[in-house]
C-alpha positions in Angstrom: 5.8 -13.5 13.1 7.7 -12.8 9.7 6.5 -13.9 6.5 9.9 -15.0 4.6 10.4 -16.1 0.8 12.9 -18.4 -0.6 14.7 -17.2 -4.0 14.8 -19.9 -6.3 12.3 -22.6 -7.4 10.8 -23.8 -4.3 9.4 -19.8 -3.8 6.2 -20.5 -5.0 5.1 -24.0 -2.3 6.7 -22.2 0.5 4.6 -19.2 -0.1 1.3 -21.1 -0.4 2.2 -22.6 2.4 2.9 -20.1 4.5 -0.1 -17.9 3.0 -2.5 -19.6 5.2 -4.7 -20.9 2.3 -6.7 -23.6 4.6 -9.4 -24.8 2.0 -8.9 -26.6 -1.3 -11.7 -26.9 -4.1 -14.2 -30.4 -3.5 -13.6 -32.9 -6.4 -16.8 -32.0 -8.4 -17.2 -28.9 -6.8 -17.5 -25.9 -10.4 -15.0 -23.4 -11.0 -15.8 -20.7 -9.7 -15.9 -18.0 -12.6 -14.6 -14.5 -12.3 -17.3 -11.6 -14.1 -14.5 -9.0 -14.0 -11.9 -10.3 -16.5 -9.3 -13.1 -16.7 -9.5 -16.9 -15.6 -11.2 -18.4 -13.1 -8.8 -17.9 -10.3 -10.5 -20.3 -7.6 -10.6 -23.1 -9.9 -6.4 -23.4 -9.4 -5.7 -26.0 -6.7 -5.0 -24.6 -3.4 -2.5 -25.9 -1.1 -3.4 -26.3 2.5 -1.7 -24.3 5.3 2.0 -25.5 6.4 1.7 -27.6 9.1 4.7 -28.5 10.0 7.7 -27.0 7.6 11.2 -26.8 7.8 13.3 -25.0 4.8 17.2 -25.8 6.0 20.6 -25.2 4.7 19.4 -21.7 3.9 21.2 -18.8 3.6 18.8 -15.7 5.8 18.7 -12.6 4.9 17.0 -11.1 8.0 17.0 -7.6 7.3 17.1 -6.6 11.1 19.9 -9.1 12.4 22.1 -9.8 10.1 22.7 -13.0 7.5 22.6 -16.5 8.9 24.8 -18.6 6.9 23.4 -22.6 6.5 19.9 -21.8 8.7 16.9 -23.4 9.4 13.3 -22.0 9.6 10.7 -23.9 10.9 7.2 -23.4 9.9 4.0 -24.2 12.1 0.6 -24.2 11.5 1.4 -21.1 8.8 3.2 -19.3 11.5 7.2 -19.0 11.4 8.2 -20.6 14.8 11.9 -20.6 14.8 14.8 -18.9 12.9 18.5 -19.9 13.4 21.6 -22.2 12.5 20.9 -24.8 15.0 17.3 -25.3 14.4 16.2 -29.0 15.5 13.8 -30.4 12.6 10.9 -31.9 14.6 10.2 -35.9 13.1 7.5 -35.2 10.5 8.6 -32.0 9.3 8.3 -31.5 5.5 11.9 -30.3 4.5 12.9 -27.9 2.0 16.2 -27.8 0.9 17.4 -24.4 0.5 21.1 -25.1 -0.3 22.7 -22.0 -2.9 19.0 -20.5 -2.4 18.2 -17.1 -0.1 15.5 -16.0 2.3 14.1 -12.9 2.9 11.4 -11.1 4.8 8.0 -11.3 2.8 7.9 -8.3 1.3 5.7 -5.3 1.4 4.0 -3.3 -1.0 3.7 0.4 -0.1 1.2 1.1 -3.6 -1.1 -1.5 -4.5 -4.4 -1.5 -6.8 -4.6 -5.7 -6.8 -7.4 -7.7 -6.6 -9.5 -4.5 -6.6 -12.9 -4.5 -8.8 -12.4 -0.3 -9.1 -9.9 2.2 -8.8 -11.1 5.5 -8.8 -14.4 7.2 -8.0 -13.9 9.6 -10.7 -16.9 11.3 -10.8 -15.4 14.3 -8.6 -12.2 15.3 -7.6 -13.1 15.0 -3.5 -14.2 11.6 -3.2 -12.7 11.0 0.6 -15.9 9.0 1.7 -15.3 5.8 -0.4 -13.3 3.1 0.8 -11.5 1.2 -1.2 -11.6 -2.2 0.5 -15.3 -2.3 -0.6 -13.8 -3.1 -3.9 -11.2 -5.3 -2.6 -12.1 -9.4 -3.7 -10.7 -12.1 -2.0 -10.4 -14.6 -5.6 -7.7 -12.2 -7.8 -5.5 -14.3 -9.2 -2.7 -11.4 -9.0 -2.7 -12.6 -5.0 -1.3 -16.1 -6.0 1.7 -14.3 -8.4 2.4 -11.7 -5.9 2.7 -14.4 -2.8 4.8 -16.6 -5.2 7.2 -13.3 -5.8 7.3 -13.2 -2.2 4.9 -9.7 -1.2 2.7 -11.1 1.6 1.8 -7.7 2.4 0.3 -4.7 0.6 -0.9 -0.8 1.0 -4.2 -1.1 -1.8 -4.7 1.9 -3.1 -7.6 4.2 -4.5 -6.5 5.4 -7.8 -5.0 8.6 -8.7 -7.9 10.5 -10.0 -8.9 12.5 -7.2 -6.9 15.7 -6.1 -8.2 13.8 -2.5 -9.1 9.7 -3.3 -10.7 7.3 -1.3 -9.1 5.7 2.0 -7.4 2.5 1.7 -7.2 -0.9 2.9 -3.9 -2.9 4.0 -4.2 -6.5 3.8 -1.8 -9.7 4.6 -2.2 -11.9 1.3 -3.8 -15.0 1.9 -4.8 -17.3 -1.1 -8.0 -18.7 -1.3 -9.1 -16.8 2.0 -12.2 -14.6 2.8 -11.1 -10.5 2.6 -12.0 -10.4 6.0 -9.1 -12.8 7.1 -6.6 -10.3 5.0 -7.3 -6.8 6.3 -4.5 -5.8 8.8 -6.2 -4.0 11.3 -3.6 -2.9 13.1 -1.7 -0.5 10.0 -2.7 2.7 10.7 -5.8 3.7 8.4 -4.9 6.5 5.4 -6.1 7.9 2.3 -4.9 8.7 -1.2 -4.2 12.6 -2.6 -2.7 13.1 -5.8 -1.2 15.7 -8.2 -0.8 16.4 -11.6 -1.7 14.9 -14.6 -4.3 12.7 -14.0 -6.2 15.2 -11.5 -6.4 17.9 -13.5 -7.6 15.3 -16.5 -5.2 16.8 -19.5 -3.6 13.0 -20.2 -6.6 12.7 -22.8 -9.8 13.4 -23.7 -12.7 10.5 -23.3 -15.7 10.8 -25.5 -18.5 11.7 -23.0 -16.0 12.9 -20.1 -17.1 16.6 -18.5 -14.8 19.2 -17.8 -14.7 19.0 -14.2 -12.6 21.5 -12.0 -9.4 21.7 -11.3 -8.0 22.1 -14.7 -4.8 23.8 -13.7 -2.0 23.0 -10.8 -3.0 25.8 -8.9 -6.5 25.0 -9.0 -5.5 21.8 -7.5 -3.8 23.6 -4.8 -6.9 26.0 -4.1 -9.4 23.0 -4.1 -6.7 21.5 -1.3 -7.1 24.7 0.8 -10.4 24.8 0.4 -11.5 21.3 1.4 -9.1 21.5 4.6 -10.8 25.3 6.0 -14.2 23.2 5.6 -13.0 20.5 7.5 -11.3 23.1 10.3 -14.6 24.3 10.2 -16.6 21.1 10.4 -14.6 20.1 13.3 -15.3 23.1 15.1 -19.0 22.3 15.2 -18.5 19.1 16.1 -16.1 20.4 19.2 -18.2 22.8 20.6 -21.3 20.5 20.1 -19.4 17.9 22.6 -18.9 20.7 24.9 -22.3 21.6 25.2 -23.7 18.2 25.1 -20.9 17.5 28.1 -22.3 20.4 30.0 -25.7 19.8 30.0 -27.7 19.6 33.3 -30.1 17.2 34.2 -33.7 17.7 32.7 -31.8 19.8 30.1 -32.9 19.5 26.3 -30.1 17.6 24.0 -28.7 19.6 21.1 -29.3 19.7 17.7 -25.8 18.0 16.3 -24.6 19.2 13.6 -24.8 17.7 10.1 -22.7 14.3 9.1 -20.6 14.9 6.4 -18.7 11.8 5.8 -16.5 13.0 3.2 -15.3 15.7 5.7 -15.1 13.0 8.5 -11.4 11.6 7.1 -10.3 14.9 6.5 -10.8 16.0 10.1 -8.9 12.7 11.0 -5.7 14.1 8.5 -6.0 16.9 11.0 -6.4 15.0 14.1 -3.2 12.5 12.9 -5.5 9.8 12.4 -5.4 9.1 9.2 -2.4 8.8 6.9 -1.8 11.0 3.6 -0.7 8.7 0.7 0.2 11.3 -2.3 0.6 10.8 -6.4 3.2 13.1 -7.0 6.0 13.3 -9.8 7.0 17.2 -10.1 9.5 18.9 -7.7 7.3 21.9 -7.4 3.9 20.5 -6.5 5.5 18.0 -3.8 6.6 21.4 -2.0 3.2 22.9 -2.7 1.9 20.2 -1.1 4.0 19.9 2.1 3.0 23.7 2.3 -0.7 23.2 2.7 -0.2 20.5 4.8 2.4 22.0 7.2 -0.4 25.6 7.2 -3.0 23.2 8.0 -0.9 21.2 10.7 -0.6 18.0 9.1 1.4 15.5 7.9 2.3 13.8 4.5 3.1 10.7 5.6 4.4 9.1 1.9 5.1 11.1 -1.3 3.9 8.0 -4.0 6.0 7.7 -7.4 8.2 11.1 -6.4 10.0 11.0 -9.6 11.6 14.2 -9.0 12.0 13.6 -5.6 16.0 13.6 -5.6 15.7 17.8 -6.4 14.2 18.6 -3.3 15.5 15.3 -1.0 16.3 18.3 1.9 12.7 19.3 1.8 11.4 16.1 2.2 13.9 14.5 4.3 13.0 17.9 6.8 9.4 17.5 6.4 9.6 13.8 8.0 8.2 12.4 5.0 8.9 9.5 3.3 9.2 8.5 -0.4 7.9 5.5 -2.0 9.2 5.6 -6.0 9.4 2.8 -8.7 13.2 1.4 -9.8 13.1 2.2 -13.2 10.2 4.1 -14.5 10.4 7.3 -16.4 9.5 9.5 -19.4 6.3 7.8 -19.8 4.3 11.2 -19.9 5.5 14.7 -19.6 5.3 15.0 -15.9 7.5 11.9 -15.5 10.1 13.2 -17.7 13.0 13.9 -15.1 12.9 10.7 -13.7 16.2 9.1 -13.0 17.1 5.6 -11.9 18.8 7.0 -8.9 16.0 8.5 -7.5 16.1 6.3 -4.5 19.4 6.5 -3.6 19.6 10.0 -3.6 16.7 10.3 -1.8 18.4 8.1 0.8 21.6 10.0 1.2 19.6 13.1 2.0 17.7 11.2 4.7 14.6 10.2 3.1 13.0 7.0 4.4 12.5 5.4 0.7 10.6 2.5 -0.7 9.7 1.0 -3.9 6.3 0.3 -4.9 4.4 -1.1 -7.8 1.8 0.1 -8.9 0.9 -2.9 -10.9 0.0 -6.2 -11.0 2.8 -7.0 -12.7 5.6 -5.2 -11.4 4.0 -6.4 -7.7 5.3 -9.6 -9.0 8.7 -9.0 -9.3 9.9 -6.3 -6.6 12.8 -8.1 -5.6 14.3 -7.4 -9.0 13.4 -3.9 -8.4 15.4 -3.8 -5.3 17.7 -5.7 -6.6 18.0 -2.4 -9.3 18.5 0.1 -6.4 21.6 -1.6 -5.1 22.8 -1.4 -9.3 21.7 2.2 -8.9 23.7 4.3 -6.2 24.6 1.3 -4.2 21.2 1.2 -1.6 21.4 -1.6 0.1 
C-alpha cells in the first residue's frame, strides 16, 4: 500500500495517522528524556493509528496513473484501502476534507542521516563493517517533522567521511514505534563511498586530528583499487574453500576456513551485486574515476549522492546505468561544490539519468516537496 500526504493544513493528522504510531504516553507516565541533544521527543502526544479514515473531495496526484479530480482515499487500520472518485465512505469513517488541497505519494528520501546517534566512523577511511542502523533510534523528533512534510520513507546514511562508509539502513517512518518495526527489509541492502573533500580531510584542521591517508584524490582512487584486489582476493579463498569443503569424502578431515574479515565481507557483496554503492561525489572528474574502478572491478554504482557537477558528464552517467540523487538548490558552499547549478536535475534528466533529490538534513528532509517543487521552476522536470 501507498503512503500519501495532503498539502495543506490537515498534512500533519493525516500523517500521524497513517504513520502507524499505535501507543500514546500513560497520564502520569515521565517524559522520556533524550541524552543526545534537543527536547524530549516522546513526551509529545502521540496519535493512535487510523482506524478508519477517509480524506475526500481531494485532488490525487498519483504519480503512476494520473490526477484524480474530486477523490476519495480511505484509510484502514493505517493501511490505504481504496483510491478513486467514487469511493463509498463506510458509516464511522473520520472524514477529512480535502477541497482546494492535493495528495501525493509519501515521499522518499534517497540521503538520510535522521534520527541517527552517529554519522561517521572516522577513525579510518575503510570502515565497511559498521552498520549504521546500530545508531539508528526510534524517539528523534526529526521523524515527527519529516512524516508531517510528508517523507514516510528514507535511505539513512553513514556519513561522508570514509573513501568506503558503513552500510545503511532503510526504514518506513513510524512515530513513536520500536526501530525494529521501521526497517524495510525488503530495499536491497547498500553502503556509503565517497569523494573529495571530506575524505581526504582538507575542509579543516581539528585540534588533535591525525593525518590519516589519503590526502590527495588520487590516493583516494589507489586506496579504492586496493581495497577491491583484497576483496577479489578474499573471495577467492572463500570459493575454493567451498569447493573443497563440497568435495570432501566421508571420514575426510574438514578444512581450515579461511579468516573472517567482516570489513571485506560487504565488499565482496559490491562484487557479487549484493549490495548497493551509495557515493558522495560533487566533481566531474572523480565521478568518472569512480565509474572506472567500478566498471574494472565489475561493479555497479548504483547512485551518485549530491553530483553537483553531474550535468557535465550526464552521457557518462546516463551510459553507466547509474542514477543521480542531487539537492534543488545547493551550491558554492565549499570549493568542490562551486559549479553547482540549479539545473542540475534537469539536465541530468534530459541525458537519461534516473534523478532524485535528497536531503541531507534534517531540515531540508522536512520540506522536499518545495524542493521538487524547485525542479519543475528549474528546466521544467516534472
Amino acid at each position: 500500500m501507498r503512503t500519501f500526504r495532503v498539502c495543506g493544513a490537515r498534512a500533519l493528522g493525516l500523517l500521524a495517522l497513517s504513520a502507524g504510531a499505535a501507543f500514546t504516553q500513560q497520564p502520569g507516565q515521565a517524559a522520556a528524556q533524550n541524552p543526545w541533544g534537543g527536547g524530549a521527543p516522546l513526551s509529545m502526544p502521540i496519535p493512535a493509528a487510523g482506524k478508519l479514515v477517509a480524506i475526500t473531495h481531494a485532488t490525487i496526484l498519483t504519480a503512476s496513473h494520473g490526477t484524480i479530480q474530486n477523490g476519495t482515499i480511505l484509510i484502514r487500520d493505517g493501511k490505504i484501502a481504496e483510491i478513486g472518485p467514487n469511493v463509498q465512505v463506510p458509516a464511522g469513517a473520520q472524514v477529512i476534507d480535502a477541497t482546494g488541497k492535493f495528495v501525493t505519494p509519501g515521499i522518499i528520501d534517497a540521503h538520510s542521516h535522521s534520527s541517527l546517534e552517529g554519522i561517521n566512523e572516522g577513525s579510518e577511511s575503510v570502515t565497511s563493517q559498521v552498520d549504521i542502523g546500530d545508531a539508528f533510534r526510534e524517539d528523534g523528533l526529526t521523524i515527527y517533522r519529516q512524516l508531517a512534510g510528508g517523507v514516510t520513507a528514507a535511505n539513512v546514511l553513514h556519513g561522508s567521511a570514509n573513501t568506503i562508509g558503513g552500510k545503511n539502513l532503510v526504514v518506513k517512518l513510524k512515530w513513536g514505534l520500536p526501530v525494529d518495526s521501521m526497517k524495510y527489509d525488503k530495499a536491497p541492502p547498500g553502503i556509503k563511498f565517497a569523494l573529495g573533500e571530506n575524505v581526504r580531510q582538507t575542509n579543516g584542521n581539528q585540534a588533535g586530528r591525525t593525518p590519516r591517508y589519503p590526502r590527495s584524490r588520487m590516493g583516494v582512487e589507489e586506496l579504492l583499487r586496493e581495497r577491491f584486489t583484497a576483496a577479489r582476493e578474499y573471495q577467492a579463498e572463500w570459493t575454493a574453500y567451498a569447493k573443497v569443503r563440497a568435495a570432501l569424502k566421508k571420514g575426510e578431515a574438514e578444512p581450515i576456513p579461511p579468516k573472517k574479515d567482516i570489513e571485506l565481507d560487504a565488499l565482496v557483496e559490491v562484487l557479487e551485486g549484493k549490495r548497493l554503492v551509495h557515493a558522495h561525489s560533487y566533481r566531474s572528474d572523480e565521478i568518472l574515476m569512480l565509474l572506472k574502478v567500478a566498471k574494472d572491478f565489475g561493479f555497479h554504482i548504483a547512485t551518485l549522492q549530491h553530483v553537483l557537477e553531474g550535468y557535465k558528464i550526464a552521457d557518462e552517467i546516463a551510459a553507466a546505468g547509474t542514477g543521480a540523487s542531487t539537492f534543488a538548490d545547493e551550491w558554492a558552499y565549499k570549493l568542490e561544490a562551486w559549479d553547482a547549478i540549479p539545473f542540475n536535475a534537469s539536465l541530468m534528466a534530459e541525458r537519461g539519468v534516473r534523478v532524485t533529490v535528497n536531503s541531507d538534513s534534517d531540515e531540508r528532509a522536512r520540506r522536499l516537496y518545495q524542493d521538487a517543487a524547485k525542479m519543475m521552476h528549474y528546466g521544467t522536470t516534472s
